[in-house]
C-alpha positions in Angstrom: 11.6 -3.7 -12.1 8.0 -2.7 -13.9 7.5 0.7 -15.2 4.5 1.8 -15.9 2.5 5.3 -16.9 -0.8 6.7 -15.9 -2.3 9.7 -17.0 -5.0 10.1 -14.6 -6.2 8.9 -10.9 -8.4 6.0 -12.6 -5.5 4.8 -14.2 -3.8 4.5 -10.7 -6.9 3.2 -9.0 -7.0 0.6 -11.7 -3.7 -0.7 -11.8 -3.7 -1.0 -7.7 -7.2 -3.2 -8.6 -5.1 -5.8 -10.2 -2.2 -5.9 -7.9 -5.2 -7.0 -5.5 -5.9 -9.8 -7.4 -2.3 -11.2 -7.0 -2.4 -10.7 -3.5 -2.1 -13.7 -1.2 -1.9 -12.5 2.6 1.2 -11.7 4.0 2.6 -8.9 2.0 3.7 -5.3 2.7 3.3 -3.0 -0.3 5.6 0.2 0.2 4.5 3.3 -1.7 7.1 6.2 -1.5 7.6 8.5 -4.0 6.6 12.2 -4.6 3.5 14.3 -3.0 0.4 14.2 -5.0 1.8 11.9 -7.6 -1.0 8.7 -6.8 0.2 7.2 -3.5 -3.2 7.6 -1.6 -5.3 6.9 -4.9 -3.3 3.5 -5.0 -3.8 2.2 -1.7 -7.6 3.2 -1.8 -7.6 1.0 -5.2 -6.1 -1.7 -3.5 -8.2 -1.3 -0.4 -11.7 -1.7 -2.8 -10.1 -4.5 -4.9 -9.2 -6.1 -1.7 -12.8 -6.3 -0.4 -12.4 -3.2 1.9 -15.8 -1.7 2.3 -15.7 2.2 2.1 -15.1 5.1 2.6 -11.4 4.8 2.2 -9.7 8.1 3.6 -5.8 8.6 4.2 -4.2 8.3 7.5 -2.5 11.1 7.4 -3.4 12.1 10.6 -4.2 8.8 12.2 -1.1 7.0 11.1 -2.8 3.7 10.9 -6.3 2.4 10.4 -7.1 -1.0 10.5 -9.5 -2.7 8.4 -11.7 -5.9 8.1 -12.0 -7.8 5.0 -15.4 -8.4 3.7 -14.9 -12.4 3.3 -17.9 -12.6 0.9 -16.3 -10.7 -1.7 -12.8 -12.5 -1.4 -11.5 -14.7 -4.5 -11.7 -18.6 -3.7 -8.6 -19.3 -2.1 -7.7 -15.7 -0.2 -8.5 -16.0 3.2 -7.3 -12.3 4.3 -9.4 -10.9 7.5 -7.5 -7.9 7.6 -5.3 -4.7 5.9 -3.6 -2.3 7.6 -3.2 1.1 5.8 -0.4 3.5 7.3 0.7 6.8 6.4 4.3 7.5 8.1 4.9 11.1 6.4 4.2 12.1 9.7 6.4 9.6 12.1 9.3 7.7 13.0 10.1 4.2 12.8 10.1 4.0 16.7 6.2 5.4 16.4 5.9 2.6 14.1 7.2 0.0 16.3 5.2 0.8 19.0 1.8 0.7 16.8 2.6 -3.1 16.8 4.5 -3.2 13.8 5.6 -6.2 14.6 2.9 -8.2 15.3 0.5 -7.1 12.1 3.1 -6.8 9.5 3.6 -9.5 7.0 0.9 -11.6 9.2 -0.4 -14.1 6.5 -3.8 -13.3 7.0 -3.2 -10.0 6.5 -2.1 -7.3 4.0 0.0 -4.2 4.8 -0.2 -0.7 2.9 2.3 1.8 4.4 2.3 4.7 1.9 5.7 6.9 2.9 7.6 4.0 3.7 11.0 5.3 2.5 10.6 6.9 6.2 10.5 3.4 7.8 12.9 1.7 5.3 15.2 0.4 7.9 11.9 -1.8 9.5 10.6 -3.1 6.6 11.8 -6.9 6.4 13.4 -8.1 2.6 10.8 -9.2 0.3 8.7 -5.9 0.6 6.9 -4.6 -2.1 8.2 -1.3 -3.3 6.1 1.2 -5.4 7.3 4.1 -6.3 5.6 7.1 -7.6 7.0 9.7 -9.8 5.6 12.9 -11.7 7.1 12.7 -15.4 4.8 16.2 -16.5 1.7 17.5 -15.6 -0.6 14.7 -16.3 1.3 11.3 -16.3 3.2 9.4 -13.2 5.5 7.2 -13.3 5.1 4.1 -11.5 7.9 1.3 -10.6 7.2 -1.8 -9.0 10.3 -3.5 -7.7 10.8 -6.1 -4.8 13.3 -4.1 -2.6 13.8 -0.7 -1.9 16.2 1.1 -4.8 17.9 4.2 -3.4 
């Protein structure tokens, strides 16, 4: 497990911007953690470092939103076409099911964000990203990065 501190929503956006360049296609990144503590600020730096175009707004409301790649800005060997960013603060696994879980998630030209996802733990497959998000004081988070969901 990585730990690591920011002390502001750059910090956040910044650290998401590298995880982006390690991605390959096929993952599911699981944010969970407490409210307001950097969960939306990370997938929307992941979504730009990605080669999402903007504006990058949560889900929240939507559940899911589906977005296409821009394949001009993609790193050499990356041949992602799509990420799909869900918020499940709202829903049940069964909602999430019948969104198509299933046939988007871990897709390997795709990348899945589902912020919330100790919600949906039970349908998220071994191998997961987890990223959990922690206040520590007023202005730094916490943020671990482990393979499998840690109870």
């Amino acid at each position: 497990m990585q730990k690591i501190i920011t002390q502001n929503s750059k910090q956040t956006e910044e650290l998401a911007k590298l995880l982006a360049m390690e991605i390959r296609g096929g993952e599911i990144i699981c944010l969970s953690g407490d409210l307001g503590a950097g969960k939306t600020t990370f997938a929307q730096g992941l979504l730009e470092g990605l080669g999402v175009e903007g504006p990058y707004t949560s889900p929240t409301f939507a559940i899911m939103k589906e977005y296409e790649v821009n394949l001009k800005f993609q790193i050499s060997n990356l041949k992602l076409l799509k990420v799909y960013h869900i918020d499940t603060y709202r829903v049940e696994e069964r909602d999430i099911l019948e969104l198509g879980w299933k046939d988007f998630s871990g897709k390997k030209n795709a990348v899945t964000i589902v912020e919330w996802a100790e919600r949906i733990k039970d349908i998220v497959p071994a191998g997961a990203l987890w990223i959990h998000f922690s206040w520590k004081n007023e202005n730094e988070r916490e943020i671990r990065i482990h393979s499998q969901e840690n109870s």
